[in-house]
GUMARVO-488467 format. One record per residue: x, y, z of N, C-alpha, C in turn. Coordinates in steps of 0.1 Angstrom, whole numbers, padded with zeros to 4 digits, always signed. Atoms other than C-alpha are relative to their C-alpha. Example, Ala and Ser with C-alpha at 12.3 -4.5 7.8 and 13.67 -1.06 7.14 Angstrom:
% residues 2
+0009-0012+0000+0123-0045+0078+0009+0012+0000;-0009-0011+0000+0137-0011+0071-0008+0011+0008;
//
This chain:
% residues 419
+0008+0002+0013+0463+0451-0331-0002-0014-0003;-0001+0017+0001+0452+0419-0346+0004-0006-0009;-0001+0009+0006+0458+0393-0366-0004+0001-0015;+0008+0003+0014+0450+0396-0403+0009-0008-0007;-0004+0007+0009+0452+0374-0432-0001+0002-0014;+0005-0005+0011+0454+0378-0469+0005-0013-0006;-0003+0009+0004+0455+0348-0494+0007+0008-0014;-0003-0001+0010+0474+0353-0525-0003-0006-0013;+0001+0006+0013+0468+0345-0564+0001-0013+0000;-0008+0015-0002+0489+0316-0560-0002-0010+0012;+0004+0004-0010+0473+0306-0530+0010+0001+0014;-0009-0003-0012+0501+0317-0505-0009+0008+0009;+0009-0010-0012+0487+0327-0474+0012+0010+0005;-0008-0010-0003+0498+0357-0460-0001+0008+0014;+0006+0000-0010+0496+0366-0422+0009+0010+0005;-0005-0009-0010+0505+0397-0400-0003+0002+0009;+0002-0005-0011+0509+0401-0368+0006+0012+0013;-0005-0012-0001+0517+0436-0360+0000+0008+0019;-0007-0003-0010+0535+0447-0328+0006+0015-0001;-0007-0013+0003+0538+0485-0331+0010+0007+0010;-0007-0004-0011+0557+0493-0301+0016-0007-0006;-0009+0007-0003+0588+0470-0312+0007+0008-0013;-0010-0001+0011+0616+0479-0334+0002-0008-0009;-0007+0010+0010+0623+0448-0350-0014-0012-0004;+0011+0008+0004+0602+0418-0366+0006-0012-0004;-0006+0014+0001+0605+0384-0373-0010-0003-0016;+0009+0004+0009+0593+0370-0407+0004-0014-0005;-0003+0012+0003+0592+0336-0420-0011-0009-0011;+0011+0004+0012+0577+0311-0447-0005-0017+0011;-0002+0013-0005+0564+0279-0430-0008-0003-0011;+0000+0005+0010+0560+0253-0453-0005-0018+0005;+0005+0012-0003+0538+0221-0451+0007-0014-0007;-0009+0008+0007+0567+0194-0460+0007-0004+0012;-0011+0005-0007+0588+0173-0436+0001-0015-0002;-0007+0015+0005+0603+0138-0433-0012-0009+0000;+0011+0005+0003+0569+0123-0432-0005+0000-0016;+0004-0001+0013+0562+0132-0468+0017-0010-0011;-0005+0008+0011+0592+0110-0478-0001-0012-0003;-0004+0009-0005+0599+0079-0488+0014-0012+0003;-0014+0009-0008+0624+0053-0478+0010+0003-0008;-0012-0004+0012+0644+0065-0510+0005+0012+0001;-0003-0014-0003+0641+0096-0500+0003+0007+0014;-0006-0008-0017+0649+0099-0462+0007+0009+0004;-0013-0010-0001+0670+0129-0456-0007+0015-0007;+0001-0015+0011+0658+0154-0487-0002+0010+0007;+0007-0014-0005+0635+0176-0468+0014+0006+0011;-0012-0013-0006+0665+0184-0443+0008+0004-0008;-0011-0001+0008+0692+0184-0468-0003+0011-0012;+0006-0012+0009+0671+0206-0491-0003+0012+0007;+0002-0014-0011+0665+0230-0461+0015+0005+0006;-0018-0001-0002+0706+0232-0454+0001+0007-0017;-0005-0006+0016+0709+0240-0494-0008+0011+0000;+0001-0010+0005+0687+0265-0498+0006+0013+0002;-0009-0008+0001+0710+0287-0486+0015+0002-0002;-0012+0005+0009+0737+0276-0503+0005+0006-0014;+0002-0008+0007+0732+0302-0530-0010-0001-0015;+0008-0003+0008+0709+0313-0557+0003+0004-0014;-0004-0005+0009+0709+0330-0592+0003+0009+0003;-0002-0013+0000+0715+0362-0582+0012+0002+0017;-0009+0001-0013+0734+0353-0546+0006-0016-0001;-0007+0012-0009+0763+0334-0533-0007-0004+0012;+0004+0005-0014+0758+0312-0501+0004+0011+0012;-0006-0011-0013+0784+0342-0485-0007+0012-0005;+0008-0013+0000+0763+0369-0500-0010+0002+0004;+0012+0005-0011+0730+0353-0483+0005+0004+0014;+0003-0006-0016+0747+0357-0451+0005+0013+0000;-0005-0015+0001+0767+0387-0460-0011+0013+0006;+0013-0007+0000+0733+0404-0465-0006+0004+0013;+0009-0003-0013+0714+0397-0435+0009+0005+0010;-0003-0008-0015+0742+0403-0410+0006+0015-0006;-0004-0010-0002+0751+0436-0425-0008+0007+0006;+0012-0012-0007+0717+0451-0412+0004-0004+0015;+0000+0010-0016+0723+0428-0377-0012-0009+0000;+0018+0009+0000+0693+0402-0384+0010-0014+0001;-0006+0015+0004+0697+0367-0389-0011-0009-0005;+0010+0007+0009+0684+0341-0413+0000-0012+0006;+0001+0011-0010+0677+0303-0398-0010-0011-0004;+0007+0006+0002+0659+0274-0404-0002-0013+0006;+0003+0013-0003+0645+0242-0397-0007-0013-0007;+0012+0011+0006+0630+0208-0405-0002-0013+0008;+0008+0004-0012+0605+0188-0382-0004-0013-0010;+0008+0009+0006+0584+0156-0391-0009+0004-0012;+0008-0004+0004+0561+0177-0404-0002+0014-0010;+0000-0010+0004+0568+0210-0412+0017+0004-0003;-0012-0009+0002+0597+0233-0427-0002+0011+0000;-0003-0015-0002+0606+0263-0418+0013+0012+0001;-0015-0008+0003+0630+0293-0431-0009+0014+0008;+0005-0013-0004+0629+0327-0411+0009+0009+0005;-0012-0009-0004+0649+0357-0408-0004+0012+0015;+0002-0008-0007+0647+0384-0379+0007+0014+0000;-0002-0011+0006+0653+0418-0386-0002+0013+0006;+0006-0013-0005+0654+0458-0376-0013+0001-0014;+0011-0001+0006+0618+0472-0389+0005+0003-0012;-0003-0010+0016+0632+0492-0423+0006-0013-0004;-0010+0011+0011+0654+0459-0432-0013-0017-0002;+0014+0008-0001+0616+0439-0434+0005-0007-0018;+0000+0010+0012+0619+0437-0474+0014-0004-0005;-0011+0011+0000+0655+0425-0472-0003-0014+0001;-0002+0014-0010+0646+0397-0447-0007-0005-0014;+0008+0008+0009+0614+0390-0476+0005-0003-0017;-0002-0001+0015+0633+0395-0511+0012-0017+0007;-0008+0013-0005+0662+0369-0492-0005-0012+0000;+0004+0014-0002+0636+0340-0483-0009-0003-0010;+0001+0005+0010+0620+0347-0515+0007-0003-0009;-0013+0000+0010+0653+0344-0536-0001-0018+0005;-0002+0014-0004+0661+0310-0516-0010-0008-0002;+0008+0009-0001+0629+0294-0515-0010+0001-0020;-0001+0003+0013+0627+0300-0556+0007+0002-0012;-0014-0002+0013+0659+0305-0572+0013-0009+0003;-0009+0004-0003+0680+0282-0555+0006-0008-0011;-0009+0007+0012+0708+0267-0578+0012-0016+0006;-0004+0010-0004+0720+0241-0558+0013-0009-0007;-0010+0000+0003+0753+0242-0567+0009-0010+0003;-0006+0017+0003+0774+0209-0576+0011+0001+0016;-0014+0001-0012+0804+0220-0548-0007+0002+0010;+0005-0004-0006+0782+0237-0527-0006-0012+0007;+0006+0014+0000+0764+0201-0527+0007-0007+0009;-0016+0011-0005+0799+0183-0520-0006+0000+0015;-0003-0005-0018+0803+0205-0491-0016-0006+0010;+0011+0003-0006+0768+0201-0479-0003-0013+0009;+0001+0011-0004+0764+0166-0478+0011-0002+0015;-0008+0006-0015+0795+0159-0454-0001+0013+0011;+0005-0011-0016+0781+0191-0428-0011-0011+0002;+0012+0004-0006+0748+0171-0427+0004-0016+0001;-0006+0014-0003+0769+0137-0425+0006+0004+0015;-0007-0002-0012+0790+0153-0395-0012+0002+0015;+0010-0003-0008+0757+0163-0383-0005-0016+0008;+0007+0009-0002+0740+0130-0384+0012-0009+0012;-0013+0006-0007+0779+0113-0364-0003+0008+0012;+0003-0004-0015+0768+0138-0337-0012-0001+0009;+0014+0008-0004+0729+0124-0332+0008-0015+0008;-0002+0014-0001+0749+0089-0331+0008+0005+0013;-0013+0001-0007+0777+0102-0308-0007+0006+0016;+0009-0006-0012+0749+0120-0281-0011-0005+0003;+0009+0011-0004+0730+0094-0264-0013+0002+0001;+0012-0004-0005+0702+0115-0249-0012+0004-0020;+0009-0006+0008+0692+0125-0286+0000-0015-0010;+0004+0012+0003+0696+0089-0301-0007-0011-0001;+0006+0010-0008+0676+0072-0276-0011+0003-0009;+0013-0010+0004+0646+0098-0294+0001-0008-0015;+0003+0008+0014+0655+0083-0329-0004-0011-0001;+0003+0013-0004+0654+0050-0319-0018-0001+0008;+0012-0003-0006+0622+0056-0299-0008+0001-0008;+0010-0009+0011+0606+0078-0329+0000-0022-0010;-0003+0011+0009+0615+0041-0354-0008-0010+0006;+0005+0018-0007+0604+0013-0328-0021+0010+0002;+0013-0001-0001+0567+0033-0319-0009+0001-0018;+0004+0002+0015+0561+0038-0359+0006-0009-0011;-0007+0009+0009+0578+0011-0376-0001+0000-0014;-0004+0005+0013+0588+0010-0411-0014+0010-0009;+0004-0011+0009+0571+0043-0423+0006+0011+0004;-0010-0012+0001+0581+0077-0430-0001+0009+0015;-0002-0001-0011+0571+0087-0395+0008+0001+0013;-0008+0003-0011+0592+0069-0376+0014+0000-0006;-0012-0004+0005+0622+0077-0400+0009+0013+0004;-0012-0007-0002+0655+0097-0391-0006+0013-0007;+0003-0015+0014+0648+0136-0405+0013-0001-0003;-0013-0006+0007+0685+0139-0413+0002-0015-0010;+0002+0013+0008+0681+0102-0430+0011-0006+0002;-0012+0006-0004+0707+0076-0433+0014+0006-0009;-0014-0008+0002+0745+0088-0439+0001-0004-0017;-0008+0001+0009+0748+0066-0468-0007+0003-0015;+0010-0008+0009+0715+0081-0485+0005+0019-0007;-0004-0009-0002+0727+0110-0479+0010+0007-0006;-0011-0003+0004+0762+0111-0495-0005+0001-0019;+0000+0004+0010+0741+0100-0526-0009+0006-0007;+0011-0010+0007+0713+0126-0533+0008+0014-0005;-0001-0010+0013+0716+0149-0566-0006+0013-0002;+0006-0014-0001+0712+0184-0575-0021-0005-0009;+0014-0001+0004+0681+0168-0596-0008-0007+0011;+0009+0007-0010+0667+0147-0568-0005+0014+0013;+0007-0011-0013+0664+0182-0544-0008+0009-0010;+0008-0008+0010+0650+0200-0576-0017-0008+0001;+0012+0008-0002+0623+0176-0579-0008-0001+0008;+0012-0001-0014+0615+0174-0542-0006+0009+0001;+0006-0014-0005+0613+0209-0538-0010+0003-0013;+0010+0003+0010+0591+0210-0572-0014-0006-0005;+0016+0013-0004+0566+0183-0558-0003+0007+0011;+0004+0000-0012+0563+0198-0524+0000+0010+0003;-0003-0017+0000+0572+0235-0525-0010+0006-0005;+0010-0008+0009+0537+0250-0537-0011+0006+0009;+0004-0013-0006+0521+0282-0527-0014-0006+0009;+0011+0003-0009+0491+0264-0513+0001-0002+0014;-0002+0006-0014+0508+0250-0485+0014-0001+0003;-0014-0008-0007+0534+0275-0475-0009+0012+0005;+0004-0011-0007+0526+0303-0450+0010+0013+0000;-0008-0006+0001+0541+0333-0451-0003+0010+0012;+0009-0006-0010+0538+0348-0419+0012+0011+0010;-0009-0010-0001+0553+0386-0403-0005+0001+0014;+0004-0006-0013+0551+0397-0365+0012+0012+0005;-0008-0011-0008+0568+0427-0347-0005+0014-0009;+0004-0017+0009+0566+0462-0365+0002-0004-0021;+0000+0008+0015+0551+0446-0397-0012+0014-0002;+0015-0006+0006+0523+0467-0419-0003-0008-0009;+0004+0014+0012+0500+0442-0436+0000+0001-0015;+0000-0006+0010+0494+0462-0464+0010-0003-0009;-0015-0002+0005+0528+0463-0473+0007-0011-0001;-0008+0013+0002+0538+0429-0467-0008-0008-0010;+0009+0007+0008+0509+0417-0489+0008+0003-0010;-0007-0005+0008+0522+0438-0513+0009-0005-0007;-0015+0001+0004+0558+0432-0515-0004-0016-0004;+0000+0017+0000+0548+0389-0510-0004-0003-0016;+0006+0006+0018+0524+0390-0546+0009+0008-0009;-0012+0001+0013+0557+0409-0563+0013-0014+0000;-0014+0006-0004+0582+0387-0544-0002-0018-0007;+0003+0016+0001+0566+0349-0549-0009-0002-0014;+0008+0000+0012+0558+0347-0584+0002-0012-0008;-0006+0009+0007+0578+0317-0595-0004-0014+0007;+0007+0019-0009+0559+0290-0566-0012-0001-0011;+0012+0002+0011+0541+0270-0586-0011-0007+0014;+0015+0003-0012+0505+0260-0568-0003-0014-0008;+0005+0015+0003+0482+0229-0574+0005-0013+0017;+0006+0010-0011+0480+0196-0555+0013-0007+0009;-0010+0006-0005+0511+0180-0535-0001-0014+0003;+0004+0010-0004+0515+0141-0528-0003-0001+0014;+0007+0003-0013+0498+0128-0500+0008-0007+0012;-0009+0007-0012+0517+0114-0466-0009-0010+0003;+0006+0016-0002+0512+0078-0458-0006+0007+0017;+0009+0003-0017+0487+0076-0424+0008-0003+0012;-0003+0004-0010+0501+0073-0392-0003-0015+0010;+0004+0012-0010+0503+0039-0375+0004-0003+0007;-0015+0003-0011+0518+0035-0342-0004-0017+0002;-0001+0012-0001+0527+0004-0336+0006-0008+0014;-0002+0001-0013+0547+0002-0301+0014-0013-0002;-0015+0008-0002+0579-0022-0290+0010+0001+0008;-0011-0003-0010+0611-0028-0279+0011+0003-0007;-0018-0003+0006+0646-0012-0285+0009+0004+0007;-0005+0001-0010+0672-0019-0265+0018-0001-0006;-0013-0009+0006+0709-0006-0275+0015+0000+0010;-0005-0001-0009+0736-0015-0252+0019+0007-0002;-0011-0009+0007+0765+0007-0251+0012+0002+0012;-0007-0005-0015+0794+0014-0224+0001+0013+0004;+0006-0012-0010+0782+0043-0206-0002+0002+0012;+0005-0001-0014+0778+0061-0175-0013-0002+0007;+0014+0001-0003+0740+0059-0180-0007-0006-0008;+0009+0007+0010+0713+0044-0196-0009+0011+0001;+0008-0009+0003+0689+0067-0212-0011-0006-0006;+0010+0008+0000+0654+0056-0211-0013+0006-0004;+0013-0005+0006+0626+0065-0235-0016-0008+0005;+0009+0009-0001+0592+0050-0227-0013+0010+0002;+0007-0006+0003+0562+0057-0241-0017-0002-0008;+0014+0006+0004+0523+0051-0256-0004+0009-0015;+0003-0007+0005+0503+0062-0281-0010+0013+0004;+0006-0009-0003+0489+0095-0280-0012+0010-0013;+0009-0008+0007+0467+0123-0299+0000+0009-0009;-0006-0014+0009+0467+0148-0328-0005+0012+0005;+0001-0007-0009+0466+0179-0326-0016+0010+0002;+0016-0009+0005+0429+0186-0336-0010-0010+0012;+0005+0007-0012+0419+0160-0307-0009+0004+0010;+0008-0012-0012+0394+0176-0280+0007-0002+0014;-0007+0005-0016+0417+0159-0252+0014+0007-0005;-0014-0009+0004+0446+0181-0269+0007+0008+0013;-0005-0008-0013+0450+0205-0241+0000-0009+0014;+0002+0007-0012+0439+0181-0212+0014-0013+0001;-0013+0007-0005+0472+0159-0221+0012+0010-0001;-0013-0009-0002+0494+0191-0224-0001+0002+0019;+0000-0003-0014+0479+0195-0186+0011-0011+0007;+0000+0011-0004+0485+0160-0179+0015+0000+0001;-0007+0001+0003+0520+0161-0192+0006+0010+0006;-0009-0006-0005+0531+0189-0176-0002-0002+0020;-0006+0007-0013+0514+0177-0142+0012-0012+0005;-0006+0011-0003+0534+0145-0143+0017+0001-0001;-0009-0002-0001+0565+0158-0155+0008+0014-0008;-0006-0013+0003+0570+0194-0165+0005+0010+0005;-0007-0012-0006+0586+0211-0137+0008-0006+0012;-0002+0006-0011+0602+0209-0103-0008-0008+0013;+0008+0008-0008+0569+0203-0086-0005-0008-0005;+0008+0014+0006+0559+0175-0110+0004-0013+0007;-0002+0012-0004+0551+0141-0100+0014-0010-0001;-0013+0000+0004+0581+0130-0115+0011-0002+0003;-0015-0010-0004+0605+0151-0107-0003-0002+0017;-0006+0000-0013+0598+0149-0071+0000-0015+0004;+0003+0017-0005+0589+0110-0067+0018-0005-0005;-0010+0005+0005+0622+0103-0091+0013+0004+0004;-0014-0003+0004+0649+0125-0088+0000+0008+0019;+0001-0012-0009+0640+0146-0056-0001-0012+0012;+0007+0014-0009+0627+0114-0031+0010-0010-0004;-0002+0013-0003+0646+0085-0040+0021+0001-0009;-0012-0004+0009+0675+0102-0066+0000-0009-0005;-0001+0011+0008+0670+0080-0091+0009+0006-0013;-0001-0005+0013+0678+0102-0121+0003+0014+0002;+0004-0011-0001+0690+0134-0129-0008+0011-0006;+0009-0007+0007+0670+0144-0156-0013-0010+0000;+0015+0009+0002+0631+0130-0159-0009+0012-0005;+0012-0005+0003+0608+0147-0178-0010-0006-0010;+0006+0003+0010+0576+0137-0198-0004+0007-0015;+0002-0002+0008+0570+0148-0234-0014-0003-0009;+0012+0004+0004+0537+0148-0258-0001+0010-0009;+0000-0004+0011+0542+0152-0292-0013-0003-0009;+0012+0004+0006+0513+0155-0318+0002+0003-0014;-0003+0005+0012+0510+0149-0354-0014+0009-0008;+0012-0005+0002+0481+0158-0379-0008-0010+0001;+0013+0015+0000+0467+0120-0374+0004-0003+0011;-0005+0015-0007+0482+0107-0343+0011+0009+0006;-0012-0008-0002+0509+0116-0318+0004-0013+0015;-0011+0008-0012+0529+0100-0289+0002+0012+0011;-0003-0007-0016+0532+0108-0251+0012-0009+0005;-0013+0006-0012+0562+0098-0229+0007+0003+0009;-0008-0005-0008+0587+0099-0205+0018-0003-0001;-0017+0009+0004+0627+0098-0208+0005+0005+0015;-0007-0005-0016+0648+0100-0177+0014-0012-0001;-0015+0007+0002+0688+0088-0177+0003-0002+0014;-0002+0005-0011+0699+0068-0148+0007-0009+0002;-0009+0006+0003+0727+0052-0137-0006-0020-0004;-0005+0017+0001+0733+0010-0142-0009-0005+0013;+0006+0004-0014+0723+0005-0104-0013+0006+0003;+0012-0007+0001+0694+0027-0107-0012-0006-0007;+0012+0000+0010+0675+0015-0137-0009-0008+0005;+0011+0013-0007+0660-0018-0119-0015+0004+0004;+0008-0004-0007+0641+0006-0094-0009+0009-0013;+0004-0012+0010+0636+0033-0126-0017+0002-0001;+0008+0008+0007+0612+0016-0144-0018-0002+0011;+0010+0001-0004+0585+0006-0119-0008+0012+0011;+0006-0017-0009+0585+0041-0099-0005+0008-0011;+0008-0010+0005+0579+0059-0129-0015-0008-0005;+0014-0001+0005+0552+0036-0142-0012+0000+0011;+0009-0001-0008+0538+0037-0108-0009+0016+0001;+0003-0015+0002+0535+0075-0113-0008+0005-0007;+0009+0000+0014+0518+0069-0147-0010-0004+0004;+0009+0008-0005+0495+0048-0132-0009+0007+0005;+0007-0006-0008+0485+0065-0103-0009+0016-0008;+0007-0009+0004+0473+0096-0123-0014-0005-0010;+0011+0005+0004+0446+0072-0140-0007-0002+0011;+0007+0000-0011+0436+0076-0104-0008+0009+0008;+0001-0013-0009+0438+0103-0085+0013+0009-0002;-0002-0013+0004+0443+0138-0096-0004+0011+0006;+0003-0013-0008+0444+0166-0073-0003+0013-0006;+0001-0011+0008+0426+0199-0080+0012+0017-0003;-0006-0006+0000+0454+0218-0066+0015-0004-0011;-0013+0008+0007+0483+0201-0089-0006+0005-0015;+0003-0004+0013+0458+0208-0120+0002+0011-0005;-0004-0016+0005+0458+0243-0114+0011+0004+0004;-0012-0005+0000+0494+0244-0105+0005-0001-0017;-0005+0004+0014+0499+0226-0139-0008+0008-0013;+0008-0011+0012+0468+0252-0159+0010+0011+0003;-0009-0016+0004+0491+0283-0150+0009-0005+0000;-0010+0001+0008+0520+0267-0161+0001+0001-0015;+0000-0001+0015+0510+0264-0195-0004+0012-0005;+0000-0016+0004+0493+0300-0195+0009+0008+0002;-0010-0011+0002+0522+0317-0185+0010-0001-0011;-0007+0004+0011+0541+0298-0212-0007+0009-0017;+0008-0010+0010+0514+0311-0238+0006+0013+0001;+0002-0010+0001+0513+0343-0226+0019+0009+0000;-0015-0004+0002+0553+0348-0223+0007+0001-0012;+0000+0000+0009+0555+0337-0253-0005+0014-0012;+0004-0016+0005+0538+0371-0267+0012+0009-0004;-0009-0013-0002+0569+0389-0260+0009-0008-0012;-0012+0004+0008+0591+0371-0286-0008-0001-0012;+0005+0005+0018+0583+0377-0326+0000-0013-0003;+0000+0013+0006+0595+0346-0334-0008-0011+0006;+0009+0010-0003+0577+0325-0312-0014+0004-0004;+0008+0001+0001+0547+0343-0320-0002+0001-0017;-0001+0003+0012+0551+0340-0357+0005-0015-0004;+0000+0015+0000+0563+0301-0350-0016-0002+0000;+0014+0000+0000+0529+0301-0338-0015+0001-0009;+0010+0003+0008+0505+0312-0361+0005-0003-0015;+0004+0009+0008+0520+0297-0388+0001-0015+0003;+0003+0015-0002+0518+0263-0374-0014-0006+0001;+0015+0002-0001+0482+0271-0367-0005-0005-0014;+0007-0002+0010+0475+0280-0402+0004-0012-0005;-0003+0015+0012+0491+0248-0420-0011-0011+0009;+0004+0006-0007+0473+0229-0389-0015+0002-0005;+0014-0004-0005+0441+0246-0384-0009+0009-0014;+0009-0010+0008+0434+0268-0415-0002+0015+0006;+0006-0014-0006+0435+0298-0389+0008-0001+0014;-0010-0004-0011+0457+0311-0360-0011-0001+0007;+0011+0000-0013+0440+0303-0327+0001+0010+0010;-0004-0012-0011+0439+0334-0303+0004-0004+0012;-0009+0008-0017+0455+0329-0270-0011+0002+0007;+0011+0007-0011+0422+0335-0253-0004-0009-0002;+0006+0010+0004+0407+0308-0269+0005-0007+0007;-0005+0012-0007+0434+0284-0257+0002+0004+0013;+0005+0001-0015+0436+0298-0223-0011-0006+0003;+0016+0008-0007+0395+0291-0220+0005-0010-0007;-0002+0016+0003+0408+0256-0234+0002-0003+0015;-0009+0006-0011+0431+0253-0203-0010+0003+0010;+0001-0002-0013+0413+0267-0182-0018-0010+0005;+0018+0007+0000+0377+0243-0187+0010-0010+0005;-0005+0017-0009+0403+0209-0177-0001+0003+0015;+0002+0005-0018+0396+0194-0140+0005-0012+0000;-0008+0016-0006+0409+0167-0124-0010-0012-0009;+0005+0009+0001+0384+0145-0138+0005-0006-0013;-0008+0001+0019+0393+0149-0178+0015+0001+0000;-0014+0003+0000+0430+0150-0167-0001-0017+0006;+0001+0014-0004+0422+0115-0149-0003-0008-0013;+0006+0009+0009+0404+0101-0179+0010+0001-0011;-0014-0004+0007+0429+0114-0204+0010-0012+0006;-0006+0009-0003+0451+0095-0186+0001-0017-0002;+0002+0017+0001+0435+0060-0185-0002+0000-0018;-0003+0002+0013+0429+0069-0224+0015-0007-0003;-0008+0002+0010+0464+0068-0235+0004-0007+0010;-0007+0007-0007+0480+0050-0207-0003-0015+0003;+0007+0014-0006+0455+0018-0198+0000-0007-0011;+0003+0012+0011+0459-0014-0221+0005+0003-0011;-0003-0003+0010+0477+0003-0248+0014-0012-0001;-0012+0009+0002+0512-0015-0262+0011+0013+0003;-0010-0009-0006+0542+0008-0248+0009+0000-0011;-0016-0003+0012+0572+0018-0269+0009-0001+0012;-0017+0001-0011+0606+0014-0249+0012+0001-0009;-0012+0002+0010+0638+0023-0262+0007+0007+0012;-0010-0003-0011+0667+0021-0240+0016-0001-0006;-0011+0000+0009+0703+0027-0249+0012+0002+0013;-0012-0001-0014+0735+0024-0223+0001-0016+0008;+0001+0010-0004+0742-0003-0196-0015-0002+0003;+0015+0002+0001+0703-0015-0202-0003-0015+0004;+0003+0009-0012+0707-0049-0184-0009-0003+0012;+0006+0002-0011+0691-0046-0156-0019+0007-0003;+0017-0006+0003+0657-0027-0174-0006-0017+0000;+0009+0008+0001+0629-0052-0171-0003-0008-0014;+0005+0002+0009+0612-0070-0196-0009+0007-0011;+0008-0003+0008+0590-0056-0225-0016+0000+0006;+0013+0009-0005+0560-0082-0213+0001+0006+0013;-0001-0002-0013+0566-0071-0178-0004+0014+0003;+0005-0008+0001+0563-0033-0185-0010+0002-0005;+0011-0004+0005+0535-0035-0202-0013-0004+0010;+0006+0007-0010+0522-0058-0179-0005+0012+0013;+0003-0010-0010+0520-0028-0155-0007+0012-0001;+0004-0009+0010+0502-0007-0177-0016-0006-0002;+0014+0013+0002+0470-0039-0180-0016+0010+0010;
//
């Protein structure tokens, strides 16, 4: 069946994607708010307001929120990205207007309770001591800060500790009261959903979002650098990286090719020049994140002390060379990689309800998987080549290294290789 959409009063969109064969369903609110919408006073909220709202409500405890969902066997869950937030429960089919009376209770009755608070703060304090304490995910904050400097962008989502210890039940009321409005939250059902019915239940359930205009997120400006972090470790963990594209770009899909030729599997360039050929590393892969203005491509790969010297100029020879020559057989090893990803993707609610609501806050409209197949499947070696010399030729690199980082090269010298 397909895809329908229904807008609400309040401007809540409302989207089903109905899977009748399945037992169960996934439903979720995504919500156009993340650490990009704060600012420097406010670094942290959006996660720390996405941890409370289930913390309890007027009508529910925090243990009657979970009580609830696991007596049917579901589960509730959430997240918060640069960009987006998202709460979503997963459910047998009959326990549908549970999952939806639950994430409309939290996402408009929450009471954000003074102890509940206490507690909160030092989980998402313990949290942020385990970012610092796990190199491979530190290297990425540091990374995210030095390519966007000194805006909300390139800020921590869990924010700093001592921000953190110090936000109020009125400072998460506020946020969520500036940023929480029906225009630009999705409400979106997949598995053995009926649309009818979820429309239904949504314009009794969401009565209390207020609508209207939200503040605007500062522009994206990458800016590129150095950050170099030296630690006593077995390894140095080594981000390195350019600027890249949003996600409304026309070269969108031709750097997911790109990205997954160079380093998205075991037969990527990569992986076999790095870790397979010379054993440089045991992990190396590249990444290519995108934004709604702007996004970043890179590569990280951890390698010992003695290693890193060579690291460095094999992988950007690797970078390099694909502003060169790009084989047709590698392109279409790397186009059915990413369609099987799509299409595997099908079989799981939740991914395909991550999905189209990321479209709709993005795009205004869930993009059909044929569509993005015929995306993937129009790239050739030539627009994977050019793509390449886009983001990779003459730009200013980001670097961010953290461990015994001694022996990495220069700044000027890596970039230098990139000219």
């Amino acid at each position: 069946m397909s895809v329908r959409i229904a807008t609400l009063a309040n401007g809540l969109r409302v989207v089903s994607d109905p899977v009748d064969h399945l037992e169960t369903a996934s439903l979720g609110l995504w919500v156009d708010v993340g650490a990009r919408c704060e600012t420097e006073e406010t670094n942290g909220l959006s996660h720390l307001l996405e941890h409370m709202a289930f913390k309890g409500t007027e009508r529910r405890s925090a243990r009657a929120i979970a009580e609830e969902i696991e007596a049917v066997g579901g589960h509730l869950n959430a997240y918060t990205s640069r960009e987006i937030t998202a709460y979503y429960a997963k459910v047998m089919k009959e326990d549908v207007p549970l999952a939806l009376d639950l994430l409309a209770d939290i996402l408009q009755h929450s009471t954000f309770d003074a102890d509940e608070l206490e507690r909160e703060r030092a989980v998402v304090i313990q949290e942020i001591a385990q970012v610092h304490d796990t190199p491979d995910d530190l290297v990425f904050d540091r990374f995210q800060e030095t390519a966007y400097p000194d805006q909300p962008l390139g800020r921590s989502i869990l924010g700093p500790p001592e921000q953190v210890r110090g936000y109020s039940r009125d400072a998460l009321a506020a946020y969520m009261g500036a940023h929480y409005r029906a225009p630009r939250m999705v409400l979106v059902g997949s598995g053995r959903i009926d649309h009818e019915a979820l429309v239904a239940s949504a314009e009794a359930a969401f009565t209390a979002l207020p609508d209207g205009p939200v503040p605007a997120s500062e522009a994206a400006v990458y800016g590129g650098g150095d950050c170099r972090m030296t630690r006593e470790l077995e390894q140095a963990h080594l981000v390195l990286g350019f600027d890249g594209i949003a996600y409304d770009d026309p070269d969108f899909y031709t750097l997911q090719v790109l990205s997954t030729l160079l380093g998205g599997g075991m037969s990527s360039r990569l992986f076999q020049e790095v870790r397979e050929k010379r054993g440089l590393a045991y992990s190396v892969f590249t990444f290519s994140s995108s934004y709604a203005d702007g996004g970043i491509f890179g590569v990280y790969a951890g390698a010992g002390e003695a290693e890193l010297g060579e690291l460095v100029p094999v992988m950007a020879g690797e970078l390099v060379k694909a502003c060169e020559a790009v084989g047709d057989d590698e392109v279409a090893r790397a186009r059915a990689q990413l369609k099987a990803g799509l299409l595997m993707s099908l079989e799981s609610t939740q991914a395909r309800a991550e999905r189209l609501g990321r479209h709709m806050l993005l795009f205004g409209r869930p993009l059909p998987i044929a569509e993005m197949i015929e995306r993937v499947d129009a790239i050739d070696a030539d627009a994977v080549r050019r793509t390449a010399a886009r983001i990779l030729r003459g730009g200013r690199p980001t670097v961010a290294a953290l461990g015994p980082v001694a022996g990495l090269e220069s700044h000027d010298a890596i970039t230098a290789r990139f000219a």
